[in-house]
N, CA, C and O atoms as CSV, one atom per row, in Angstrom:
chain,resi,resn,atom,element,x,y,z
A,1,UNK,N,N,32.994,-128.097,-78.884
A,1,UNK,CA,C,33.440,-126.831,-79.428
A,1,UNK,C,C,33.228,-125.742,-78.385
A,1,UNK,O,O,32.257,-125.820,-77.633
A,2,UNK,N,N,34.290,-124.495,-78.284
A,2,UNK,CA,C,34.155,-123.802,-77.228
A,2,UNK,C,C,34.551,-122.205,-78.170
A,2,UNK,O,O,35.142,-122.286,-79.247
A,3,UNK,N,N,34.253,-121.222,-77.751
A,3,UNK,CA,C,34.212,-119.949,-77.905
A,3,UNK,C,C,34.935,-119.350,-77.169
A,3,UNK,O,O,34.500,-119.295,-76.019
A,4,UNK,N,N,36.262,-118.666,-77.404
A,4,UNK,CA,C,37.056,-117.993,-76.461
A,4,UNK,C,C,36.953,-116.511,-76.777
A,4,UNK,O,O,37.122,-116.229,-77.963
A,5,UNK,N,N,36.674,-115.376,-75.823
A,5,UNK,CA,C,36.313,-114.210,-76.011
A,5,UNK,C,C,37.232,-113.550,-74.986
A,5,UNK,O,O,37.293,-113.615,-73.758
A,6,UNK,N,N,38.048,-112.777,-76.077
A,6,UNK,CA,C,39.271,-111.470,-75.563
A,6,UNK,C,C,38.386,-109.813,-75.725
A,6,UNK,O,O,37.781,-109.303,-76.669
A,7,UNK,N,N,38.530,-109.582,-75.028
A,7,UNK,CA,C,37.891,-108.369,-74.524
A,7,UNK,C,C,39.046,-107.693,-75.029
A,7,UNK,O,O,40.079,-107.818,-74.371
A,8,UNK,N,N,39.074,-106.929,-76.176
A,8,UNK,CA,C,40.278,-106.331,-76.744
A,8,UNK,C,C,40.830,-104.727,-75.947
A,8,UNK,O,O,41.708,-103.900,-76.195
A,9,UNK,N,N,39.616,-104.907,-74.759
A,9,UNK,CA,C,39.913,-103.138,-74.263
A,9,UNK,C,C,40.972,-103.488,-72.988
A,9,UNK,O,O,41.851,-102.843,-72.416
A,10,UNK,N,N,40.516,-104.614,-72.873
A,10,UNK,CA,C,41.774,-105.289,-71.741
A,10,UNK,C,C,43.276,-105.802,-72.033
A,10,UNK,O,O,44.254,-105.428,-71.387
A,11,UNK,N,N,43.305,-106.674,-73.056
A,11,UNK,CA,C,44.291,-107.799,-73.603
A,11,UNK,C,C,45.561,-106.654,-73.785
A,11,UNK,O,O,45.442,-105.536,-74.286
A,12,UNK,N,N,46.424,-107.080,-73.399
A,12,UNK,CA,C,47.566,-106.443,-73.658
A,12,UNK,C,C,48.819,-107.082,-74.874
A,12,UNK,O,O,49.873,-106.662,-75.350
A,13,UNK,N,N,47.948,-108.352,-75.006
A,13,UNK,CA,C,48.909,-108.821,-76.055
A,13,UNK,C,C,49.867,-109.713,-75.307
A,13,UNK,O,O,50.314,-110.619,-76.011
A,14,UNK,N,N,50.359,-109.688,-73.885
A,14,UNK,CA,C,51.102,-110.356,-72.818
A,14,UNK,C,C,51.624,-111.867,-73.937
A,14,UNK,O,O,52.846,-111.948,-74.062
A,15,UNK,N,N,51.082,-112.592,-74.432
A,15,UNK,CA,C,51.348,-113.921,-74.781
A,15,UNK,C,C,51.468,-115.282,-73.545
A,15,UNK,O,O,52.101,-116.325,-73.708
A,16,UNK,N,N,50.737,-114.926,-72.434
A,16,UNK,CA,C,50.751,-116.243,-71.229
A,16,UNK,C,C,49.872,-117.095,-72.119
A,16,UNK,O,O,50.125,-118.216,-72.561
A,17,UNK,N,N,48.711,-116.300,-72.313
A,17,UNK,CA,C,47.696,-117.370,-72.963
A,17,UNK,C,C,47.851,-118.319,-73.802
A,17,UNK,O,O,47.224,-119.372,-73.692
A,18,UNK,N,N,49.076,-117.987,-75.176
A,18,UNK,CA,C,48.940,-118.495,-76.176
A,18,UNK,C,C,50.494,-119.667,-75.178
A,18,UNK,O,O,51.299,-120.531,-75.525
A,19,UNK,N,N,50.340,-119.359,-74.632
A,19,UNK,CA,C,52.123,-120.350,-73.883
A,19,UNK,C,C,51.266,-121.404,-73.227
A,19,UNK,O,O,51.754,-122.534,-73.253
A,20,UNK,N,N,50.034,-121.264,-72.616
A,20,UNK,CA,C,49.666,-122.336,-71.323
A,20,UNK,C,C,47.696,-123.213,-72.339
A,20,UNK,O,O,46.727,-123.781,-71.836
A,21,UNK,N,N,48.009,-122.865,-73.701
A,21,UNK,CA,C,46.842,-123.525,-74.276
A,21,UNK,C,C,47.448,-124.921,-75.165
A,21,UNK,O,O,48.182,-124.811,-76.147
A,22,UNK,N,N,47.040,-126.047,-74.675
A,22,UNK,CA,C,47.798,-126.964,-74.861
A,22,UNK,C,C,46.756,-127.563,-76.671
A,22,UNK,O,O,46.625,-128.728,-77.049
A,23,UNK,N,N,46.329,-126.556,-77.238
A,23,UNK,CA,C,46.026,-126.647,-78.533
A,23,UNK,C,C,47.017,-125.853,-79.451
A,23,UNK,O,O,47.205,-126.093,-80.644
A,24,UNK,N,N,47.717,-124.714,-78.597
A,24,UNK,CA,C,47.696,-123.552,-79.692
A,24,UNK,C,C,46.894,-122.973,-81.027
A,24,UNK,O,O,47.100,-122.891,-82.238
A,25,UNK,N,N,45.709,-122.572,-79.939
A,25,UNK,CA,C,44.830,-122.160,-80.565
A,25,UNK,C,C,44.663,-120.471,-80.374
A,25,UNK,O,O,43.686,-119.764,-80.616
A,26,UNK,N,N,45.658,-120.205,-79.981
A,26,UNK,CA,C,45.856,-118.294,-79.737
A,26,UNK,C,C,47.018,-118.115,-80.552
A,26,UNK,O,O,47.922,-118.891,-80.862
A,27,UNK,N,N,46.775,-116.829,-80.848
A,27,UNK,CA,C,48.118,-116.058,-81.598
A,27,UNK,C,C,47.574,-114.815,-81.485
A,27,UNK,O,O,46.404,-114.683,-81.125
A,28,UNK,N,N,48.499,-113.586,-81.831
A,28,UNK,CA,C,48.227,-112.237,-81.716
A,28,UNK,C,C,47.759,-111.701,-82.617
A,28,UNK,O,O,48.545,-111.589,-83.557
A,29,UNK,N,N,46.328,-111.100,-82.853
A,29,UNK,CA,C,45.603,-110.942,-83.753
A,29,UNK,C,C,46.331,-109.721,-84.959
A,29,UNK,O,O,47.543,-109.507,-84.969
A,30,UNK,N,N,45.837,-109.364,-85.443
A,30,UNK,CA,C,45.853,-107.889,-86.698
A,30,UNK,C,C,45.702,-107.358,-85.883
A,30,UNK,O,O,46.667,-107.483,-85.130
A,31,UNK,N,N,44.625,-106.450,-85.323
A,31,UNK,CA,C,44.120,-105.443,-84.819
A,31,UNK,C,C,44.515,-105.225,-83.508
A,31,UNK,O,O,44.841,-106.054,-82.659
A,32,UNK,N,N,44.425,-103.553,-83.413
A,32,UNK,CA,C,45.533,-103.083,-81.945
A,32,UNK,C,C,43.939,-102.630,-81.407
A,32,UNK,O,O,42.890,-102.318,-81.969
A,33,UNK,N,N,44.473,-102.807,-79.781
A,33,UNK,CA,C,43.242,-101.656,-79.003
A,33,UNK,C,C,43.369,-100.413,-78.846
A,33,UNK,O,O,44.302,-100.000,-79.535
A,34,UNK,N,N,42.729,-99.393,-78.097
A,34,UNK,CA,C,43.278,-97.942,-78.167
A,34,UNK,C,C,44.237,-97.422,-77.359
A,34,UNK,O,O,44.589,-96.247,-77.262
A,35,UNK,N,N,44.696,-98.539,-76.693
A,35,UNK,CA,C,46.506,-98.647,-75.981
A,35,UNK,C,C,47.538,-98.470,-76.791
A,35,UNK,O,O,48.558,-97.811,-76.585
A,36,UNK,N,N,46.990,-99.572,-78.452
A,36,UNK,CA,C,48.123,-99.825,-79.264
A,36,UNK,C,C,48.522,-100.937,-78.901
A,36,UNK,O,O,49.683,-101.240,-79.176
A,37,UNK,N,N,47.752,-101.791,-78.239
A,37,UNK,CA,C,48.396,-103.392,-78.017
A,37,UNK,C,C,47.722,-104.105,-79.558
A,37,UNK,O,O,46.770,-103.807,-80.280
A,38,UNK,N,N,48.477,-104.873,-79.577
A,38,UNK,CA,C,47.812,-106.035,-80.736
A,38,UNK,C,C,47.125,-106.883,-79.930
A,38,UNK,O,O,47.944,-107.715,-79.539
A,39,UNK,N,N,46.344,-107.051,-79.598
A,39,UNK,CA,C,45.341,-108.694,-78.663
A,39,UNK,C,C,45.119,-109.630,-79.631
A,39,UNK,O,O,45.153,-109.711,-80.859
A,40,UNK,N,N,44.823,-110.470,-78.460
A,40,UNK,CA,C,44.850,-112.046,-78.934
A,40,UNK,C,C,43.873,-112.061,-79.130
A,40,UNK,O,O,43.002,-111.333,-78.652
A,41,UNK,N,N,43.742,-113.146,-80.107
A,41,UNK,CA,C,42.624,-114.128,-80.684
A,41,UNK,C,C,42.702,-115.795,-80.670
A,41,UNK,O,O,43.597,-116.613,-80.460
A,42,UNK,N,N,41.519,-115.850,-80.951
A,42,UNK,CA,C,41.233,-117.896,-81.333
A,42,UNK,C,C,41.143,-117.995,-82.407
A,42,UNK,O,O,40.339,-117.308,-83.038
A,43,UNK,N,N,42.058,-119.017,-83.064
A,43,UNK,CA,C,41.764,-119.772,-84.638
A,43,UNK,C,C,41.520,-120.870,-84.020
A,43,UNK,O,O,41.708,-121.264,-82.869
A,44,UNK,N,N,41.050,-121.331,-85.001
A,44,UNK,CA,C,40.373,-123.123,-85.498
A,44,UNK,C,C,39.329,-123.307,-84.090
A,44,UNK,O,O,39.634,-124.053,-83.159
A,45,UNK,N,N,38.086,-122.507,-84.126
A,45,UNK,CA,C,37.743,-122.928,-82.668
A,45,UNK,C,C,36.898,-123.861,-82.448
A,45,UNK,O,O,36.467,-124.061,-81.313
A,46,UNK,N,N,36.512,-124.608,-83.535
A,46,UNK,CA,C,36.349,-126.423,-83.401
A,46,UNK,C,C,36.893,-126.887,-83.209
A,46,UNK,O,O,36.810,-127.936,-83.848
A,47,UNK,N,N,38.288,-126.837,-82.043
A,47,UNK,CA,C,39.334,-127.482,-81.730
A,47,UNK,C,C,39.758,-127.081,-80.324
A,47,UNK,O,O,40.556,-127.673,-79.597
A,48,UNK,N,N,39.257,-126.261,-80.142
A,48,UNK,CA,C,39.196,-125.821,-78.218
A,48,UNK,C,C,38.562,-126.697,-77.546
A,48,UNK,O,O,37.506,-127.058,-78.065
A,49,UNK,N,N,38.847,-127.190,-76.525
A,49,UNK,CA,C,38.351,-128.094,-75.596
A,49,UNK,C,C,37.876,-127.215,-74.328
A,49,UNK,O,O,37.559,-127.904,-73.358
A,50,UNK,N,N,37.805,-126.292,-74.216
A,50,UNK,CA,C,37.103,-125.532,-73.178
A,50,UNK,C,C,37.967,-125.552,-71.523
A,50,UNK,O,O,37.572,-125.410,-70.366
A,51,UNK,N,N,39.224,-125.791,-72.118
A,51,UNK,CA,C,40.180,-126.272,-70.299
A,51,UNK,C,C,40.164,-125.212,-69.700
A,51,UNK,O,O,40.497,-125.408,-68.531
A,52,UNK,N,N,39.801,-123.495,-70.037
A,52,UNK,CA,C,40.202,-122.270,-69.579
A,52,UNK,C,C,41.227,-121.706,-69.012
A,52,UNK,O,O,41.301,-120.713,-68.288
A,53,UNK,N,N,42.310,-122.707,-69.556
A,53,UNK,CA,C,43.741,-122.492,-68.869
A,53,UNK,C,C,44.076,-120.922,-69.763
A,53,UNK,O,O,44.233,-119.928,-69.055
A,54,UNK,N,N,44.135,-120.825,-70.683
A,54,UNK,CA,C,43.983,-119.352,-71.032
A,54,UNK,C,C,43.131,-118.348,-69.909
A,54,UNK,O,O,43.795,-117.497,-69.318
A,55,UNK,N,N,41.357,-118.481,-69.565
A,55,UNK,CA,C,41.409,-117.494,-68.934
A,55,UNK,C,C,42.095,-117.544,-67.456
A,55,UNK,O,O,42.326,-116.484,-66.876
A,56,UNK,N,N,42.398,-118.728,-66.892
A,56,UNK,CA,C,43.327,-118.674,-65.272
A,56,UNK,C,C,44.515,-117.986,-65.606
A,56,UNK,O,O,45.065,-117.165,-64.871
A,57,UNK,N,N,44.938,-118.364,-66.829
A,57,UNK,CA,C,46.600,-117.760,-67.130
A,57,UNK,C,C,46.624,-116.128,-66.953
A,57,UNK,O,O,47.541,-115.614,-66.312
A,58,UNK,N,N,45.339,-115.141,-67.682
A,58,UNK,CA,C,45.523,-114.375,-67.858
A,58,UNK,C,C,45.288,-113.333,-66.787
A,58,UNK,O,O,44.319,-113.233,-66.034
A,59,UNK,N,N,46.533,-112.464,-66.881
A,59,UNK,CA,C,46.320,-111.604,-65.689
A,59,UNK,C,C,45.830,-110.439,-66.230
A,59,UNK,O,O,46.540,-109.641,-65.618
A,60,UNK,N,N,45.350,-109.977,-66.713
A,60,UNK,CA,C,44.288,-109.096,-67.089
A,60,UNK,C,C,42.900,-109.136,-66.329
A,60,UNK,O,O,42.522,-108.305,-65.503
A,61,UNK,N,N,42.156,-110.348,-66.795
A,61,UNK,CA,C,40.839,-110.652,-67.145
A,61,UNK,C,C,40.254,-110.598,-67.896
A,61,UNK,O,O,39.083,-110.222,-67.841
A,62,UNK,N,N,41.055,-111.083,-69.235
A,62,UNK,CA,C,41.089,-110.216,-70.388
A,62,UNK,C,C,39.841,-111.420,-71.301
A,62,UNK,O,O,38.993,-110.932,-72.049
A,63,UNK,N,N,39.917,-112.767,-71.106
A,63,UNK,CA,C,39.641,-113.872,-71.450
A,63,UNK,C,C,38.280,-114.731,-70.849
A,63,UNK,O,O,38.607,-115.372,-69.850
A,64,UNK,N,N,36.843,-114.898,-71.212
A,64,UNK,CA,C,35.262,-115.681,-70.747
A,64,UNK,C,C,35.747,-116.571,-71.855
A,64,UNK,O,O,35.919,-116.074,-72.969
A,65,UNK,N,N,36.047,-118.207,-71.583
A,65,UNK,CA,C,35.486,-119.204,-72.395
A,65,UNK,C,C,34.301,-120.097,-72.387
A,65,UNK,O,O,34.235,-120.883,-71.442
A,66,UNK,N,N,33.250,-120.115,-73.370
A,66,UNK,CA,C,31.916,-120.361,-73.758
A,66,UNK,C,C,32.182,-121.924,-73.909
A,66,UNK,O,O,33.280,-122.225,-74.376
A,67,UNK,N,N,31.491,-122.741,-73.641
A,67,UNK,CA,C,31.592,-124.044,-73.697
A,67,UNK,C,C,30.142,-124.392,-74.790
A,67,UNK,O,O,29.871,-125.551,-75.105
């Protein structure tokens, strides 16, 4: 099980992440940052395998996955 953490002051909402996670375990959350982006989140995260292809994908730096 792994912990994926979006830093919502960064995330722009972009969608690379949720394209290059070979769980689809991202989608674009409810809540906007004070940009007005919607950022991403992790569901089901007993199901992440910890590959961090989300945080390489993201060009932000928006993304630390916890193993």
């Amino acid at each position: 099980m792994a912990k994926v953490v979006i830093d919502p002051v960064y995330c722009k909402g972009c969608g690379l992440c949720f394209a290059v996670c070979p769980k689809g375990l991202l989608k674009t959350g409810d809540k906007v940052n004070a940009k007005g982006y919607a950022y991403a989140m992790q569901e089901n995260e007993e199901q992440c395998t910890a590959c961090k292809l989300c945080a390489i994908m993201c060009p932000d730096a928006a993304i630390t996955v916890y193993k």
